[in-house]
C-alpha positions in Angstrom: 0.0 0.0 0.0 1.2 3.7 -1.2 0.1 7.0 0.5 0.1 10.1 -2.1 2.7 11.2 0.1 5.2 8.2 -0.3 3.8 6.6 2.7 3.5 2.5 2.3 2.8 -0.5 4.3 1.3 -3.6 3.9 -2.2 -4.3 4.7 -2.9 -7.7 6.2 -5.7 -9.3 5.5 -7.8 -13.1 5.8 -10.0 -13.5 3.1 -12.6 -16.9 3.7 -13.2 -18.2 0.6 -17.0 -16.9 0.2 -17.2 -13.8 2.6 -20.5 -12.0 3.3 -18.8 -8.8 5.1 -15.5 -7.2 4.4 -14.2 -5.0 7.5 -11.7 -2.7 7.4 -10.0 -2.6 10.8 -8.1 0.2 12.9 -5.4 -0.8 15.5 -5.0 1.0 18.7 -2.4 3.3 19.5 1.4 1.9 19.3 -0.1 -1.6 18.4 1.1 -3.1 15.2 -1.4 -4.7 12.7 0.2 -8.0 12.9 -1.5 -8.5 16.8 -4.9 -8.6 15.5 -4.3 -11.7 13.6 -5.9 -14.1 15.6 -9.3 -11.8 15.5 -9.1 -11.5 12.0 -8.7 -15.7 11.8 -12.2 -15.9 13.9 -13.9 -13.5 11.9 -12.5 -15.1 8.5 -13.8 -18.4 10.2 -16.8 -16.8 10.1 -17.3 -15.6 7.0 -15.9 -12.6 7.2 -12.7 -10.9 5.1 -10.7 -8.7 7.4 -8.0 -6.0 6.3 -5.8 -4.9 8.9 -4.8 -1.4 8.5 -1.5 -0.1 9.9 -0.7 2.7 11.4 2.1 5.2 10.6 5.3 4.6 12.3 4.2 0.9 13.6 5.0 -2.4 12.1 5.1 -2.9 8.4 5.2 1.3 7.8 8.5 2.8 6.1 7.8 5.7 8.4 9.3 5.9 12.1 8.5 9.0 14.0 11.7 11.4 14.7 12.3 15.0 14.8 12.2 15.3 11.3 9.3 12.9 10.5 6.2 13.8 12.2 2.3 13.2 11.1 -1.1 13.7 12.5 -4.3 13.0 12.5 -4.9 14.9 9.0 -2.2 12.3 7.5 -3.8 9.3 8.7 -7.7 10.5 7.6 -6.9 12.2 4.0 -3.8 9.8 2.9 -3.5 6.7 4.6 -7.4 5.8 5.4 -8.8 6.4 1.9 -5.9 4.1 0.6 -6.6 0.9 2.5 -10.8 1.6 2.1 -10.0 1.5 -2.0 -7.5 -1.4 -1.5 -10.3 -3.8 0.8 -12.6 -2.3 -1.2 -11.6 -3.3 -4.8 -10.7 -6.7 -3.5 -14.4 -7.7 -2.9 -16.1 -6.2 -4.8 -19.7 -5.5 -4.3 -19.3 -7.4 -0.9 -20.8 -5.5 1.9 -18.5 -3.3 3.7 -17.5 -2.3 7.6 -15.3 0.0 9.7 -14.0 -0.7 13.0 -11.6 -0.5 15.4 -9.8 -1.0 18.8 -9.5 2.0 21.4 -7.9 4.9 19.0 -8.9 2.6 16.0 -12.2 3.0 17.1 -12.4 6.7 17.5 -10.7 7.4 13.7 -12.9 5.2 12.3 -15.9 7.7 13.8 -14.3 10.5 12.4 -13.9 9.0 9.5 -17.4 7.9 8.8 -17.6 11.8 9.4 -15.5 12.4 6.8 -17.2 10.3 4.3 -20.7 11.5 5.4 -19.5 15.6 4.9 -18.2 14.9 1.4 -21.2 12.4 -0.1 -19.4 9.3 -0.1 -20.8 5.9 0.4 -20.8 4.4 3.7 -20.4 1.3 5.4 -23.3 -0.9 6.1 -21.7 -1.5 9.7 -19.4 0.0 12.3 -17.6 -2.3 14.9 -16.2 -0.7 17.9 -14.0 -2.7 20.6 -12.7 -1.1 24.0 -13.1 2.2 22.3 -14.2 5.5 23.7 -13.7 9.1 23.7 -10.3 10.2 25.6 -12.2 13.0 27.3 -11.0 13.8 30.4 -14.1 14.3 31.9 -15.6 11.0 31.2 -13.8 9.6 33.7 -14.4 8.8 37.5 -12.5 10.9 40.6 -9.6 10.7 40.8 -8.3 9.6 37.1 -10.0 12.6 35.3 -7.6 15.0 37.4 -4.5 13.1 36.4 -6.0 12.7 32.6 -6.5 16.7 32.3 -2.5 17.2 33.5 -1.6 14.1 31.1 -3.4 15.5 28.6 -0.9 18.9 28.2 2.6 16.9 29.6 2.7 14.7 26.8 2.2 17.2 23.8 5.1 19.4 25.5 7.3 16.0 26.2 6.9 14.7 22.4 7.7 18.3 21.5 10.7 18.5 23.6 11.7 14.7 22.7 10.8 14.8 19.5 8.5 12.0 19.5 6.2 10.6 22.2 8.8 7.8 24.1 5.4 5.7 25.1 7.6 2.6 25.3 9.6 4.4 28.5 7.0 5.7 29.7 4.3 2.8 29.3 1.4 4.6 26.8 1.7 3.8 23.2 4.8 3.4 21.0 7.1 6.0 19.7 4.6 8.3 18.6 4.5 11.4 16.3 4.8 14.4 18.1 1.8 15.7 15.6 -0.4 12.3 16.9 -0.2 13.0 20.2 -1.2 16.8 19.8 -4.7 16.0 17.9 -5.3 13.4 20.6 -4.2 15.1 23.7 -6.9 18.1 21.8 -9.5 15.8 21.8 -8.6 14.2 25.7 -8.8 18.6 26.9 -11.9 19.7 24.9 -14.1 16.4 23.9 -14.4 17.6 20.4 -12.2 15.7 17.1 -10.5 17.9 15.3 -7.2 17.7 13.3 -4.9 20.0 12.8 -5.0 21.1 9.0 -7.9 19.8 8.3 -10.6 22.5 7.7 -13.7 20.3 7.7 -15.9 20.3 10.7 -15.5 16.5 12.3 -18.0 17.2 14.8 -20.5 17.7 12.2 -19.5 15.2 10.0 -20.1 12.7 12.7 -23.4 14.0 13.2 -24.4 13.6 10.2 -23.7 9.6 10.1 -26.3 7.1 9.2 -24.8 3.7 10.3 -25.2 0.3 12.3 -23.1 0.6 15.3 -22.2 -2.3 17.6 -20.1 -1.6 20.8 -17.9 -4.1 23.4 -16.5 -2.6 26.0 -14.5 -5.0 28.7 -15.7 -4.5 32.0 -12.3 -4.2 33.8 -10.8 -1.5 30.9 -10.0 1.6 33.2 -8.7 2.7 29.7 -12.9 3.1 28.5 -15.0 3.7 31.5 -18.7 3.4 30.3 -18.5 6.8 30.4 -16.3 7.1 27.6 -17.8 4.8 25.3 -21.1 6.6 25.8 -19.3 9.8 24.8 -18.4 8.6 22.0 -21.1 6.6 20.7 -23.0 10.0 21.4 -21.3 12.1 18.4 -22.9 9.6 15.8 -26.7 10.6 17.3 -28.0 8.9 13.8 -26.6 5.2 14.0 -28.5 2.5 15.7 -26.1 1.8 18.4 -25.7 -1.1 21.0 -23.2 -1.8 23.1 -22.6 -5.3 25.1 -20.4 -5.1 28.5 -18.2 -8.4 28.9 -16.3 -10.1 31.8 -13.9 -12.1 32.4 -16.0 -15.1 32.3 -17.9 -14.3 29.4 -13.8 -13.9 27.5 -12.3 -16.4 28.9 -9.3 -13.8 29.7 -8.7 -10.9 31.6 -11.6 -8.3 30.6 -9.1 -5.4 30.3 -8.0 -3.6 27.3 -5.6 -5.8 25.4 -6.4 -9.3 26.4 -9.2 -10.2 24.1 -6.8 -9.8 21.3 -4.7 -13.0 22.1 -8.3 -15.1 22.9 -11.0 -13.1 21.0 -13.4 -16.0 20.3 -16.2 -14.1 22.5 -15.8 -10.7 21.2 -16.3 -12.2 17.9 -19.7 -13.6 19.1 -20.7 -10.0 20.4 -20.1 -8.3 17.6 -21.7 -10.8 15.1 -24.5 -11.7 17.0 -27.9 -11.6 14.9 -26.0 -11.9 11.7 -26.7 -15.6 9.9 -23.4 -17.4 9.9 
């Protein structure tokens, strides 16, 4: 896969051999493509293709993050996005589509349904969110929101200073554009998307989309309080959301943000449930 701005990567994807949904699916911050095989494989198993998108700066990108590399959210919506929907999208064709994604996946994928919606294009039949929510501080219990809303201006000044986020020192995400992390820490301080250099109204956009929305969240994520989720299944006040809370029983794993991923038999479930298989 090529960017118009030289950008490439490879975009992953398991294809069963008669596939009634194609999904296009958005990785979480600092998480490589390459981890969401296994929920790929369970979805193939279930008739449906999967193409893993990947991220700038992570796994199979030419791009690392450094002083004089930097992107942000305006790269990844205008260039990278549109070039892995036309990829998925020309190899099924007519095959119904989807959008999802995990934590920051998730939330990109929102705004760019928004995107698609403000400019006339045609949209998914289906949106699949997993342990995704807004990052707004104020969706979050006493006393995490307090240490959210400093977080939320250290880490812009520390990528700045740095040159790129160090999230692999410092535990959050990898080494991350200092551009990223300035969109996003915007969005953690105000609760509205917006990106820098893009002049289109994301808030509106996402208002304006007309979609099927299904929703897990893992009941012991501190990453996606209910809150959260609600927040930002809220900006698309035209889908037909649900959402479906899960355990650890019900995942056979820890019912925290990552380990699904390794075991995500049960979050396939969720999100296909009603579907014929």
């Amino acid at each position: 896969m090529k960017a118009s701005d030289g950008h490439a990567w490879s975009l992953l994807a398991r294809v069963p051999a008669q596939p009634r949904l194609s999904l296009l699916w958005l990785p979480a911050l600092g998480v490589a493509a390459r981890h969401y095989l296994p929920f790929a494989e369970a979805l193939a198993a279930r008739g449906v293709a999967v193409f893993l998108h990947e991220w700038r700066g992570n796994g199979s990108s030419n791009l690392r993050a450094g002083r004089k590399v930097d992107w942000g959210y305006r790269q990844i919506l205008l260039d990278d996005l549109p070039a892995s929907e036309a990829a998925a999208a020309a190899a099924l064709p007519g095959v119904a589509r989807a959008i999802g994604g995990h934590s920051l996946g998730g939330q990109l994928a929102c705004v760019r349904l928004g995107l698609m919606a403000l400019h006339g294009r045609a949209m998914p039949e289906a949106l699949w969110l997993v342990a995704s929510g807004s990052p707004y501080w104020r969706t979050w219990p006493m006393p995490r929101k307090l240490g959210l809303s400093w977080m939320y201006r250290f880490l812009p000044w520390l990528a700045q200073v740095n040159g790129t986020l160090p999230g692999r020192r410092i535990g959050f995400g990898g080494s991350e554009a200092r551009g990223l992390i300035r969109d996003w820490a915007r969005t953690g301080l105000s609760g509205r998307y917006a990106a820098h250099g893009v002049g289109e109204d994301l808030e509106a956009g996402m208002a304006r989309v007309e979609i099927q929305a299904r929703s897990v969240r893992l009941d012991d994520d501190w990453l996606v309080p209910r809150a959260s989720q609600d927040y930002l299944l809220s900006k698309l006040p035209r889908a037909r959301a649900e959402s479906t809370d899960m355990d650890a029983r019900e995942l056979g794993a820890r019912a925290d943000h990552f380990a699904w991923m390794k075991q995500p038999e049960a979050v396939v479930a969720a999100l296909l449930r009603d579907r014929s298989a």
